[in-house]
N, C-alpha and C positions, 0 to 999 in steps of 0.2 A: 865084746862088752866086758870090762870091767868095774867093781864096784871101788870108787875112790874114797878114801877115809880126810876128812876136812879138819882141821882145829876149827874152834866154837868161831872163831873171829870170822869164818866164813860167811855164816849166816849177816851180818853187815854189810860182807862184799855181795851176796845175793839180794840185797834188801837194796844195794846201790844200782849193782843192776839190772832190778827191775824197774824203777821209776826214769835211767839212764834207757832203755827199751821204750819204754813209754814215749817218752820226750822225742825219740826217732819219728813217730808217728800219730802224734796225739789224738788227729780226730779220726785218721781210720779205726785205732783201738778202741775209741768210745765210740763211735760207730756200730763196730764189733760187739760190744759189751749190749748195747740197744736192740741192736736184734736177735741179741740171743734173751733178753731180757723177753721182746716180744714175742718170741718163741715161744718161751716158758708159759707165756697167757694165753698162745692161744693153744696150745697141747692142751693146758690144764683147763679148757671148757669141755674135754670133752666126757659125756656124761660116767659116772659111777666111779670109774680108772682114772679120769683128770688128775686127780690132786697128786696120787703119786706115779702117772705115769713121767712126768720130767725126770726124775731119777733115773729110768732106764737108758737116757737117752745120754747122761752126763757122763760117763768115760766116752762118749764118741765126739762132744763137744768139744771135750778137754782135748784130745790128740788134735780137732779143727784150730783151738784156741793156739797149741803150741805151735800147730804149724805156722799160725798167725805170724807167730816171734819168729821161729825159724827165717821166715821172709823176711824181714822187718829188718833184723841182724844183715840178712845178706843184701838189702837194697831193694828187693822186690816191692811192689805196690799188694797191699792187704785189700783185700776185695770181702764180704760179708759172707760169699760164697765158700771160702775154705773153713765156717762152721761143721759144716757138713762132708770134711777132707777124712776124716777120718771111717767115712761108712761107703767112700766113692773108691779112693786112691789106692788102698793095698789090697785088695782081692774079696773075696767073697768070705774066706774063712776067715779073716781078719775081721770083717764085719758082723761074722756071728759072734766071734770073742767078743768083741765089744759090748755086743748083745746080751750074751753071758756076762760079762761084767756088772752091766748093770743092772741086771736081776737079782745079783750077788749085793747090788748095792742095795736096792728097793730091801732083798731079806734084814740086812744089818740094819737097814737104819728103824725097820718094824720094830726089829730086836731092840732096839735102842729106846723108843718110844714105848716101847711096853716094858720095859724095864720101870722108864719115866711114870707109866701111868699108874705103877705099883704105889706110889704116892700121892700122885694129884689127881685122881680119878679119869685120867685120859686129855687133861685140859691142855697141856702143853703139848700133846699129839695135835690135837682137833686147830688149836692155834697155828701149827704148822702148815697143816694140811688145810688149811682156812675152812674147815669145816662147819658150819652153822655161826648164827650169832652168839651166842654161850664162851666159844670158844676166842677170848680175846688176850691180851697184856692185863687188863683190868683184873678180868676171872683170874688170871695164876695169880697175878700180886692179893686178891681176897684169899688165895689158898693159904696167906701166912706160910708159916716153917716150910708146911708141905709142898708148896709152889717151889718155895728154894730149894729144898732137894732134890725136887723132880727136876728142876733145870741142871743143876747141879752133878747129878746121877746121867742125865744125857749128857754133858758137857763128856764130865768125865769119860761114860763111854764112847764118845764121838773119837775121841783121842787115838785109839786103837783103832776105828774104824778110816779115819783120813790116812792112817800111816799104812793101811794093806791098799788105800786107790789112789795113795799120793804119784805112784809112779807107774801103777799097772796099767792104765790104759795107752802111755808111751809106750811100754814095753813089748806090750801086745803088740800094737803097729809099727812101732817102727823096728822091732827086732827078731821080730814072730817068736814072742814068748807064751804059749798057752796061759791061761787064765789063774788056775790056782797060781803055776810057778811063776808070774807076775806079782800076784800076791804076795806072796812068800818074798822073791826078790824086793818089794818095795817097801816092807815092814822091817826087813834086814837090811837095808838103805836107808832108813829112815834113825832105826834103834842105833846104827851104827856110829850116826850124825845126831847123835841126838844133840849134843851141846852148839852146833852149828843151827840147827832147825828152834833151838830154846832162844835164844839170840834171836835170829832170824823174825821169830812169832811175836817177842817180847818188843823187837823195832815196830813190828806194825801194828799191834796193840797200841802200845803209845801213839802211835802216827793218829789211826782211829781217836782215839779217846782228845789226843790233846786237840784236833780239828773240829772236832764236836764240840768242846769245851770252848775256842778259841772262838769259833761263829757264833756260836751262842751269847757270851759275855760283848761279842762285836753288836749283835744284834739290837742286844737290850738298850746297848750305849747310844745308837741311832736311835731309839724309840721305837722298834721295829717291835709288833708283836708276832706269836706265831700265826700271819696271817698268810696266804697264798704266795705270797713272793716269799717268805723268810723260808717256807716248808721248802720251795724248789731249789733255794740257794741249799739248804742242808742235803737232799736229795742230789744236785750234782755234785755235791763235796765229797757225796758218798759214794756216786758211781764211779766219781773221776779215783779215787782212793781203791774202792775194790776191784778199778780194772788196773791201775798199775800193780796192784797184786797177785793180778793173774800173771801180768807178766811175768812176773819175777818166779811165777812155777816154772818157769824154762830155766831161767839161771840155776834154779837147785838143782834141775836136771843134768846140765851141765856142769854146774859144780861136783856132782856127784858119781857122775859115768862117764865127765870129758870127751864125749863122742857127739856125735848125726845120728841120724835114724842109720841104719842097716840097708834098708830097699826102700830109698823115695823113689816119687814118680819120675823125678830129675833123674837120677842116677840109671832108671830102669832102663831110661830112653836113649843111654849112652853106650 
């Protein structure tokens, strides 16, 4: 495994693609994206640990999501089942890294939110964590100033935090890299590229925003208001958008280490 260095213009060919990924398979990947969505509801009922036990579970997702593409790329049929590829397929220590990872994740993103709450007295937390009624969009927009900084101050700190899990839960499985030096390696992959990933972030911001913007003014044209059919067309506008997004975390993967995993299960068996 080496780490590749990209000009910025990369991040356009990975933002191409991923929606080029997408298009391979459209409804197994939203498919994909629906059960892990269901996942996420029904983990998160369960009592006290719900709201942030999902977290632990999202680097083991992420190695199932990419194996998704991995197949996808090579022809294979995507099945809902290699969600869960990443805590089956490479061994037992591979599975506790994972594990470890995303403990690691659950601490940062605390840290992240209590950073947050140092302003808005926890509201931006609690909305997260869909904690009580109290905790809504409403409550931080009444926080004034303090609401925008609190999001503001999380944003910002998120930024460092996707850049140490952007690549660590591949790395861990498919190259047997322990967890810090995952870390390490995917923050130093990330900062290396960073004009490639500013690019890259700044295409799907816009994709976001002008889709949002673009339904919405189509909406009103119809005479549509925000009633039950307008909310579900924005909602698949959304999920169809943030799952070609996930795709396209395999292209920077690839854009950026040019390789395969190290020990798939394919290769094991050969």
């Amino acid at each position: 495994m080496q780490l590749i260095e990209v000009p910025a213009k990369a991040g356009y060919v990975w933002f191409r693609q991923g929606i080029w990924l997408f298009r391979r398979n459209p409804l197994a990947f939203v498919t994909l994206f629906f059960t892990y969505l269901l996942a996420i509801m029904l983990v998160s009922l369960v009592p006290v640990i719900g709201a942030a036990l999902p977290l632990l579970f999202i680097p083991g997702v992420a190695v199932g999501f990419m194996a998704a593409c991995r197949d996808a790329v090579a022809g294979k049929p995507v099945m809902p089942t290699i969600l869960v590829d990443g805590f089956r397929s490479y061994g037992q220590v591979t599975t506790q890294r994972l594990f470890v990872l995303g403990a690691l994740y659950v601490a940062a993103m605390g840290l992240v939110f209590a950073a947050s709450a140092l302003l808005d007295g926890g509201v931006l937390f609690g909305m997260m964590m869909g904690a009580g009624s109290n905790a809504t969009p409403d409550a931080l927009a009444a926080q004034g100033m303090n609401g925008i900084g609190a999001l503001l101050v999380a944003t910002a700190l998120y930024v460092p935090v996707s850049m140490l899990f952007w690549f660590a839960p591949v790395l861990t499985a498919w190259h047997d890299i322990p967890p810090v030096k995952a870390l390490f390696f995917s923050i130093v992959s990330c900062w290396r590229n960073r004009g490639a990933f500013l690019v890259y972030g700044l295409l799907w911001f816009g994709v976001a925003i002008g889709t949002s913007v673009t339904l919405s003014l189509l909406l009103q044209a119809l005479g549509a208001d925000m009633n039950t059919g307008a909310v579900a067309v924005m909602m698949l506008a959304t999920i169809v958008i943030l799952t070609m997004l996930y795709c396209s975390f395999y292209a920077t993967y690839r854009g950026c280490y040019g390789v395969q995993e190290k020990n798939s299960p394919e290769e094991s068996k050969t």
